[in-house]
C-alpha positions in Angstrom: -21.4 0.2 38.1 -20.8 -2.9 36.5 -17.3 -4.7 36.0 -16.9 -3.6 32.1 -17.8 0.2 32.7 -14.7 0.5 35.6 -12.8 -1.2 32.7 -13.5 1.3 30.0 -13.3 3.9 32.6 -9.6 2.5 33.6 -8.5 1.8 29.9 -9.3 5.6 28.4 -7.6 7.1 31.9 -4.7 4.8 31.1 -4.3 3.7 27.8 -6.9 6.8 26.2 -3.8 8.7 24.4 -1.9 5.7 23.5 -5.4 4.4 21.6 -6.0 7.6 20.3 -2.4 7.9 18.9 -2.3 4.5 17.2 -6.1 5.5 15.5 -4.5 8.8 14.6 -1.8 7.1 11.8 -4.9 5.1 11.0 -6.9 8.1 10.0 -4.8 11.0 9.8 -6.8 13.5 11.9 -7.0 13.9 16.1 -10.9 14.5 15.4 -11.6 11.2 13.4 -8.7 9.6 15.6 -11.2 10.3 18.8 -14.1 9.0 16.9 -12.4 5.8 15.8 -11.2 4.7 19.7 -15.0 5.5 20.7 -16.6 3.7 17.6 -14.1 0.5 18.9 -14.9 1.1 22.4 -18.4 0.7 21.8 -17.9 -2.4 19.1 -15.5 -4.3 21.6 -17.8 -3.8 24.3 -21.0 -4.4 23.0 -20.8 -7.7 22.6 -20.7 -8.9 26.1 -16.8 -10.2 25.6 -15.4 -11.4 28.8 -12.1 -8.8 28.9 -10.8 -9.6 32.7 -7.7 -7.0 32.2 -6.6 -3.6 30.6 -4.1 -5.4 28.4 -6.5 -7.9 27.2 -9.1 -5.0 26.6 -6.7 -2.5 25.1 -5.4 -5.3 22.3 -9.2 -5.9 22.0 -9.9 -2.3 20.9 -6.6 -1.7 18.9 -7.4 -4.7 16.8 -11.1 -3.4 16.1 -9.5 -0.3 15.0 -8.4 -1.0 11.3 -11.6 -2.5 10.3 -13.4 0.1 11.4 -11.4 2.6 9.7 -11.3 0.8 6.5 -15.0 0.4 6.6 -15.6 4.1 7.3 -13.5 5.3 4.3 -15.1 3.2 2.5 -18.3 4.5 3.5 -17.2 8.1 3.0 -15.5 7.8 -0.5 -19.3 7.0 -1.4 -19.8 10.6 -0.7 -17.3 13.1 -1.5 -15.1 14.9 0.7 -15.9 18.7 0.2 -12.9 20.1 3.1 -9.4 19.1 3.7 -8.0 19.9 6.8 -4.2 20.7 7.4 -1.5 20.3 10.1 0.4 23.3 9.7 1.7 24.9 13.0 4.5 27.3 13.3 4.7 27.4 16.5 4.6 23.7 17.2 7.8 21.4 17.8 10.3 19.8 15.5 9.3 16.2 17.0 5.5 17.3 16.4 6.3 18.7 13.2 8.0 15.4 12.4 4.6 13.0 13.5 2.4 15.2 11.8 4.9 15.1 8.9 4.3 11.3 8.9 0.3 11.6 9.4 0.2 14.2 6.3 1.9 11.4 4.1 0.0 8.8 5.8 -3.5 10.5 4.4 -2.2 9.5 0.8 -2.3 6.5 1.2 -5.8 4.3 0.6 -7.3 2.9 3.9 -6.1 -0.4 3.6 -2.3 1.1 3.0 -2.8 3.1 5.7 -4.0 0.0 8.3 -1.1 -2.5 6.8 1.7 0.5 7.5 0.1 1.3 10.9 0.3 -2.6 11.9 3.3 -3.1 10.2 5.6 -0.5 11.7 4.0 0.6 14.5 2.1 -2.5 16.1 5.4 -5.1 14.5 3.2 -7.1 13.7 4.4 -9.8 10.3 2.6 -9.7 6.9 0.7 -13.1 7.7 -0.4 -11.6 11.3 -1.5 -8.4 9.0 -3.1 -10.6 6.2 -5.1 -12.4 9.1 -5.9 -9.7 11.0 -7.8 -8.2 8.3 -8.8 -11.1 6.5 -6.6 -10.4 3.4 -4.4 -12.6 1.4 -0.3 -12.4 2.2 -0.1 -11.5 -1.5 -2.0 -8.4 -1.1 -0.4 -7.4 2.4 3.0 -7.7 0.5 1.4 -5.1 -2.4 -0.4 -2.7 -0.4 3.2 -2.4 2.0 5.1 -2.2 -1.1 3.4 0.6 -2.9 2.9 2.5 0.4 6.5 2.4 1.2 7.6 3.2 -2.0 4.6 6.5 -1.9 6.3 7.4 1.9 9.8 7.2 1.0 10.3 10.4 -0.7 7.7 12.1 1.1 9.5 11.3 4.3 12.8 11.7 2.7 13.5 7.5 4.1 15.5 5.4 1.9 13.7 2.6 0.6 13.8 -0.1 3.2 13.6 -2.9 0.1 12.1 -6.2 0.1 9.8 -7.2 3.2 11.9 -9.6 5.0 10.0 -13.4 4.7 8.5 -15.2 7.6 10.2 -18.9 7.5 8.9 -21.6 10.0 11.5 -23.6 11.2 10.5 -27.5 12.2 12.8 -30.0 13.6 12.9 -32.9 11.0 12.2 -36.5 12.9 14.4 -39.0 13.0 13.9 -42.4 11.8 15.4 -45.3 13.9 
């Protein structure tokens, strides 16, 4: 077995569910979720990259992931969507109620919405890490976080968090002698 199969092999025993939950906000369903860490699996490994550790392989595959699900709803709102499916459990918990509460709203948002929330809140990352991650300008980062906060808040019964707080770079000024 080669040195990038007992990698895979390692990163879905040990990082599987933690992929699968971060493609899950990204799509919205546990089916789609599974497809999506596959599809990036297969796209990150592929190519032949040299990934020497789990870390560097599972930041590999969760940066694949938005692109691929942006691409795929794209490809799918060619076609129309005859089914919706639902997350309604009695029986399940109030903190699983409260993520599938949060998945639920994040399925109205477009693709892209959903991607820039999922990097934004979940993965930290800043709106120029966002903007270059998936090769959009700051400007529309800053709108598509906007208008999906402002769609989540009452859904989620949050506050509105306000402005997106600005990235400054701070230089140390030279002095002349």
């Amino acid at each position: 077995m080669g040195d990038w199969q007992a990698l895979v092999e390692r990163l879905m025993r040990e990082r599987g569910p933690r992929l699968t939950a971060y493609a899950a906000m990204l799509v919205g369903r546990d089916g789609d979720a599974e497809d999506l860490v596959h599809d990036a699996i297969v796209k990150v490994f592929s190519r032949g990259r040299a990934l020497s550790d789990i870390d560097h392989a599972e930041a590999y595959v969760r940066r694949t992931m938005p692109t691929l699900a942006i691409d795929r709803a794209r490809r799918r709102s060619a076609g129309s969507r005859a089914t919706v499916r639902s997350f309604q459990r009695d029986d399940a918990p109030a903190d699983l109620d409260a993520g599938l509460d949060v998945r639920r709203a994040l399925r109205t948002l477009s693709p892209r919405e959903q991607a820039c929330v999922a990097m934004r809140y979940y993965d930290d990352l800043t709106v120029p890490q966002i903007a270059e991650a998936l090769h959009l300008a700051q400007g529309s980062v800053k709108r598509y976080l906007h208008d999906a906060t402002a769609r989540l808040a009452p859904m989620l019964g949050v506050d509105d968090p306000g402005p997106e707080p600005e990235v400054v770079e701070l230089t140390t000024a030279r002095r002349r002698r």
